[in-house]
One Martini backbone bead per residue (centre of mass of N, CA, C, O) as a GRO file, in nm:
protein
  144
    1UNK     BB    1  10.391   8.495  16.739
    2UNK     BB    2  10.551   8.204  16.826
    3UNK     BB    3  10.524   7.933  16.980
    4UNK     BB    4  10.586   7.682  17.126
    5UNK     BB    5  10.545   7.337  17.106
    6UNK     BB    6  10.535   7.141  17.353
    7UNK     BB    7  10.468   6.862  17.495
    8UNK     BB    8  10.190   6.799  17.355
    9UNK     BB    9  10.287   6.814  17.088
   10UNK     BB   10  10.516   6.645  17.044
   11UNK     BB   11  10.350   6.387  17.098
   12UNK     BB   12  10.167   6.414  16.862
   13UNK     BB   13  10.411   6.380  16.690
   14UNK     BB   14  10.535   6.125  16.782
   15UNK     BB   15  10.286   5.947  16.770
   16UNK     BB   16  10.193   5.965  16.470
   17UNK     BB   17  10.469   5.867  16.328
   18UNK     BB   18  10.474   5.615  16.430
   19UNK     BB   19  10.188   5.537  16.328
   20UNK     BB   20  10.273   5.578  16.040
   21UNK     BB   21  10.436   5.398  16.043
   22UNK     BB   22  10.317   5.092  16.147
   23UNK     BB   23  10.102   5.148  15.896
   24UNK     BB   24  10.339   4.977  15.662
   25UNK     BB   25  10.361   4.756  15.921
   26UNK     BB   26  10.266   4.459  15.996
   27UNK     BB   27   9.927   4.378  16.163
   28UNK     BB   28   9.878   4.046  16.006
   29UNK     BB   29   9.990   3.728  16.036
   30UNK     BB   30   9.871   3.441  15.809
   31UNK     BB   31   9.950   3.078  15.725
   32UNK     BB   32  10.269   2.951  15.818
   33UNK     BB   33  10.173   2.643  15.729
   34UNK     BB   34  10.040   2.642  15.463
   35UNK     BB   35  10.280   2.899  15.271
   36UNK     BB   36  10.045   3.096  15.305
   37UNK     BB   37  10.102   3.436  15.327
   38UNK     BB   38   9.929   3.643  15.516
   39UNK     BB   39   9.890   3.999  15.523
   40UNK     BB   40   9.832   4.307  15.705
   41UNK     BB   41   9.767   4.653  15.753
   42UNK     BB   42   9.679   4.993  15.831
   43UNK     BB   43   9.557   5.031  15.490
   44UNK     BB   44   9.308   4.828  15.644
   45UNK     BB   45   8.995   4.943  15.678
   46UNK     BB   46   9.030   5.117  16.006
   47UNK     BB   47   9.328   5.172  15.993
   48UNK     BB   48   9.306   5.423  15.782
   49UNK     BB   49   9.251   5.589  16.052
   50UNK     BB   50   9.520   5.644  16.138
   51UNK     BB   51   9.644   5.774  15.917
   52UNK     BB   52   9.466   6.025  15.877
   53UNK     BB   53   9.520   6.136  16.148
   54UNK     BB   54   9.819   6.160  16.194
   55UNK     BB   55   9.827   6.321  15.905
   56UNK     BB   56   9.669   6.546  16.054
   57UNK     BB   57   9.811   6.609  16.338
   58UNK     BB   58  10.059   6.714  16.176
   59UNK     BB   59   9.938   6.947  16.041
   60UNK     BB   60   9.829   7.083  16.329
   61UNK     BB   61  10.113   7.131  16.425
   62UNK     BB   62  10.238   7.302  16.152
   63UNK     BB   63  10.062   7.533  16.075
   64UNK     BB   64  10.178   7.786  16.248
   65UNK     BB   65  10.463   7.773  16.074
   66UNK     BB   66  10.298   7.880  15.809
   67UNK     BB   67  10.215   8.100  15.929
   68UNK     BB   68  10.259   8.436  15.948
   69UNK     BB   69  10.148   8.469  16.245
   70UNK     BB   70  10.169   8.186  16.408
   71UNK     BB   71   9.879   8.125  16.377
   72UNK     BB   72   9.561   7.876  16.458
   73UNK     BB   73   9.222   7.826  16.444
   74UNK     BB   74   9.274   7.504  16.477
   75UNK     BB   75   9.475   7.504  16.727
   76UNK     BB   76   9.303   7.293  16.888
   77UNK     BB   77   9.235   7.055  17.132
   78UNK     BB   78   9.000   6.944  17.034
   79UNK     BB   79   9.117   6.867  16.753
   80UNK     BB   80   9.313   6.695  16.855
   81UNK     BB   81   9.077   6.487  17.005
   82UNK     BB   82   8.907   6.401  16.743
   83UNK     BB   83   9.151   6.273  16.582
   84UNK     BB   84   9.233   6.052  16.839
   85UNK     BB   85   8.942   5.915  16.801
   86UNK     BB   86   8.959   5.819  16.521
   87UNK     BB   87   9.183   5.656  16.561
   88UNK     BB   88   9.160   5.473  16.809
   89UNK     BB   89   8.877   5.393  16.648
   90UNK     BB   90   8.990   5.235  16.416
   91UNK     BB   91   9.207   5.018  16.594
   92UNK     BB   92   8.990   4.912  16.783
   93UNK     BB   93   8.803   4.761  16.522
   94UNK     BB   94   9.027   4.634  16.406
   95UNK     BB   95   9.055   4.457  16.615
   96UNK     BB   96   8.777   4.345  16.681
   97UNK     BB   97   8.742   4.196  16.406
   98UNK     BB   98   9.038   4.012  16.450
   99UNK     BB   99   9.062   3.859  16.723
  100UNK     BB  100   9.072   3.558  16.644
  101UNK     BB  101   9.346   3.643  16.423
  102UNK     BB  102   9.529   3.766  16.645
  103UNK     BB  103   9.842   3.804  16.694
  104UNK     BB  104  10.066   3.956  16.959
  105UNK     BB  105  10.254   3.699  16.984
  106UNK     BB  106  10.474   3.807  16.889
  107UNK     BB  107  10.551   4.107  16.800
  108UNK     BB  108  10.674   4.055  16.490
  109UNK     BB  109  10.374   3.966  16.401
  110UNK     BB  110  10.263   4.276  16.487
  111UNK     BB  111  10.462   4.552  16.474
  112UNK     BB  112  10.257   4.758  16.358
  113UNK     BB  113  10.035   4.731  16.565
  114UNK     BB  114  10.214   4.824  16.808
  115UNK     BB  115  10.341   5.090  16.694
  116UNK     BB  116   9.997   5.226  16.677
  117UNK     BB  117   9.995   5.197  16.980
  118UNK     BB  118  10.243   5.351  17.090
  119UNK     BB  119  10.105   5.614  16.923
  120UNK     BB  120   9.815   5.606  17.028
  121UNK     BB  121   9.929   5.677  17.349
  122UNK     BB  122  10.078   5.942  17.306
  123UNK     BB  123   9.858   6.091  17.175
  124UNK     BB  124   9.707   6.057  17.445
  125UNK     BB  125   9.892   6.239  17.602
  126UNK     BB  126   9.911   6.479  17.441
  127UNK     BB  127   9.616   6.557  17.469
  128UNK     BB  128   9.586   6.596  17.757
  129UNK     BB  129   9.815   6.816  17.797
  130UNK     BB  130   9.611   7.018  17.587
  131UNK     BB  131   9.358   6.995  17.792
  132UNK     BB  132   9.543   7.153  18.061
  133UNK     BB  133   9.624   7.368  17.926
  134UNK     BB  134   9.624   7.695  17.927
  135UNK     BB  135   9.542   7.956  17.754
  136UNK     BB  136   9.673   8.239  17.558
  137UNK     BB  137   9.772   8.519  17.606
  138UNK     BB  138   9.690   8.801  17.525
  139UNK     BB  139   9.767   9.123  17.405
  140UNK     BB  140   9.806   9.418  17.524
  141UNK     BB  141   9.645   9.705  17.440
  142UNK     BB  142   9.643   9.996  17.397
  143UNK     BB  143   9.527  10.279  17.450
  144UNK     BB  144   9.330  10.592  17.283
   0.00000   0.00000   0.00000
């Protein structure tokens, strides 16, 4: 029997793909006086940490509708704290390493960094809720 989706696996699947899509855009761009403009995405450094995370996330959100049963042994909100920790700790080690040379305003000289930050955000309150709702009660089986 599958279960609903619920409000937590929704945040952390709205929160991954937004951090997705942020990942293919401009996460610092630098040199426009210069003529050089040099730009880097979400897909350098430990920004991949940040994809590889969102598309973990999205996978154990996916998983129990792909099995027979509705159900994975994986679809455990540890699983998502651990991944949420992953991409979290990536963002942030990206962002303190570039800190000098990262400008954050106006937003769209760095909107997928924006977009990876609201995203890893989102993921942060659905696992939250991930981790404060009760576990599903098993079904009784009838006795012999």
């Amino acid at each position: 029997m599958r279960r609903g989706l619920g409000v937590g696996r929704s945040l952390v699947a709205v929160g991954s793909i937004v951090a997705l899509i942020g990942c293919f855009l401009p996460w610092l761009s630098a040199g426009e006086l210069s003529g050089q403009v040099l730009t880097s995405n979400g897909l350098t450094g430990t920004g991949v940490l940040v994809f590889l995370a969102s598309v973990a996330m999205l996978l154990l959100v996916l998983l129990p509708y792909a099995a027979t049963s509705g159900r994975s042994a994986l679809d455990k909100p540890l699983a998502y704290a651990l991944l949420a920790g992953v991409g979290i700790g990536g963002l942030v080690i990206w962002v303190a390493q570039r800190w000098d040379s990262l400008s954050l305003l106006p937003p769209e000289r760095a909107i997928g960094l924006w977009l990876a930050i609201i995203g890893m955000v989102l993921v942060a309150l659905g696992v939250g809720d991930l981790l404060g709702e009760k576990p599903p009660k098993s079904p009784v089986r009838p006795q012999r």
